[in-house]
N, C-alpha and C positions, 0 to 999 in steps of 0.2 A: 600355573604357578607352582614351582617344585616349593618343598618344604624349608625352611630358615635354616640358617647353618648350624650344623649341630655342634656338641661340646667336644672336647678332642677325645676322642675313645679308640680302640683297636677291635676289628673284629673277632666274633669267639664263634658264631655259628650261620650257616646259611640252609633256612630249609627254601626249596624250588618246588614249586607244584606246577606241570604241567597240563593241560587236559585238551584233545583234540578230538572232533568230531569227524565223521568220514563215513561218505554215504557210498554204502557195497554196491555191490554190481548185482545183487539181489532184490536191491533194494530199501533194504535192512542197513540199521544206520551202529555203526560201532563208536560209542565215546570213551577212551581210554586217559586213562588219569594217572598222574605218577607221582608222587614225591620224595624225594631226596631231604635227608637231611646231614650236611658237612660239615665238621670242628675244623675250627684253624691249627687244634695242636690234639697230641695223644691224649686217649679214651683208656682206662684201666678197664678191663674187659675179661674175663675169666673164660666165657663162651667163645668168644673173638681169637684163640694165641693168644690171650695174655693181656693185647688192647686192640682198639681199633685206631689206627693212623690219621695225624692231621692231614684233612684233603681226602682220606678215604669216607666214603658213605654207610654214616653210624645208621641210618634207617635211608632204603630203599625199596618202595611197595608203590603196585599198579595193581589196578582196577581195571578191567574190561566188563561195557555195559553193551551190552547189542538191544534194539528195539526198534520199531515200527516208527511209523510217522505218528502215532497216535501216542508216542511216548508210553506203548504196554512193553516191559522189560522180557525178552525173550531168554536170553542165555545172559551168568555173569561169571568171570572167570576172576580170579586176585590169586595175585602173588607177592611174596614179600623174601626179595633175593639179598636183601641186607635187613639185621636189626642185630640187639642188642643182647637177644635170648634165643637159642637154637628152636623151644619151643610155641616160640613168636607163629612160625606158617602152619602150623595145626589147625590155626580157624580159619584158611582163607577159605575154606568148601564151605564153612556157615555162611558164606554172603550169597551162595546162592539161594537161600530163602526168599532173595528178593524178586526172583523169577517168577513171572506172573500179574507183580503190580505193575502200577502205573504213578509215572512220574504225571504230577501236580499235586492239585492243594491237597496238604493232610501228608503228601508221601514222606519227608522226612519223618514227622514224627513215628508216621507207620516204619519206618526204617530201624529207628531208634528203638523202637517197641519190641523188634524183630531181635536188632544186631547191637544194645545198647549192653554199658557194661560187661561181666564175665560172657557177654554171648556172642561178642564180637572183638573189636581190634579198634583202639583209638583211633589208629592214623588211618588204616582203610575207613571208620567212619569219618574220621574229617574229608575225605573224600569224597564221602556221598553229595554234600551240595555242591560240590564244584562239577562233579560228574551230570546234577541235574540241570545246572541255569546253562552249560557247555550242552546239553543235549536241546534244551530250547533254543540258546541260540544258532544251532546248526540247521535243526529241524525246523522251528518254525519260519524264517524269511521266506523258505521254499514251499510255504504250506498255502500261504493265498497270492492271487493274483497282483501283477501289480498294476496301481493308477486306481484300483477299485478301495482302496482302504483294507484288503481281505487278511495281509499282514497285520493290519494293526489289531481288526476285528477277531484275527483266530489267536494272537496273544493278549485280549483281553482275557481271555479261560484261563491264563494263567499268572500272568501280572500283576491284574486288577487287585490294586490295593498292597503291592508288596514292597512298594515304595513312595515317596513323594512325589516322583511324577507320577508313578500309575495310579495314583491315591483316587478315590470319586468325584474328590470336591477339586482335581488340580485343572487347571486352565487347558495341560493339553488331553485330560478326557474331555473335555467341557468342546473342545477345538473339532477333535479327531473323532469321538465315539462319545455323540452328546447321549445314546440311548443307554449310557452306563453313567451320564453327569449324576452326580447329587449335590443340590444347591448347599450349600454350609447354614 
């Protein structure tokens, strides 16, 4: 059911976030993220000539995550080929701190711990959980068996409890993965 008709407005801004997973020929799975952010009209910009263009891209930054099937972050590369301050791509080399962890529970926060505030870049961290649930959902289908329940079983480790269906008490743990039910 799309949403009710809205009031009459005009547009002023479109940010796009992309994110795509892709498993190497190594084996090693790359999920690259990107966001855009577009004005429908001119930006006053003193970095920029003076502005940035309506329909030009006021913020344009990608993320590249490469890692394992085990979700352990091997290489992370970010770049930021549009923003709003020349000094903006100075911290993309800070995101490689995150080389080494591993995606699941606790990893945002550990992220934010890492790359929060002056130590990182808003929009490359808003990035990070789109990069992480785009990395389960690439990674994990192909993790367990199918017709044995091993997909559902190997995204319990990371699900379990991160929404209303995954929740312990919901009908489909209770269905699918009764050794994780707990009664309400």
């Amino acid at each position: 059911m799309p949403l009710s008709k809205p009031a009459r407005r005009s547009a002023q801004h479109t940010r796009t976030v992309t994110c795509t997973g892709y498993l190497r020929d190594d084996q090693l799975w790359d999920i690259e993220a990107r966001m855009t952010d577009i004005k429908t009209h001119d930006v006053d910009n003193a970095e920029r000539g003076g502005y940035v263009a309506g329909g030009e891209a006021f913020h344009d930054i990608s993320i590249r995550v490469t890692l394992d099937k085990g979700l352990y972050i091997h290489q992370v590369e970010a770049v930021i080929d549009g923003s709003p301050f020349r000094m903006c791509s100075q911290i993309t080399s800070a995101f490689k701190k995150l080389e080494g962890s591993r995606i699941g529970p606790g990893w945002q926060k550990q992220a934010r711990a890492l790359l929060g505030g002056v130590a990182g870049c808003t929009h490359l961290n808003d990035l990070l959980p789109v990069v992480a649930t785009t990395a389960i959902q690439a990674i994990w289908p192909s993790s367990g068996k199918a017709g044995d329940g091993g997909v559902l079983k190997e995204g319990a480790k990371f699900m379990l409890n991160s929404c209303h269906v995954w929740g312990q008490s919901s009908d489909m743990v209770k269905t699918y993965l009764p050794e994780h039910y707990i009664d309400k």
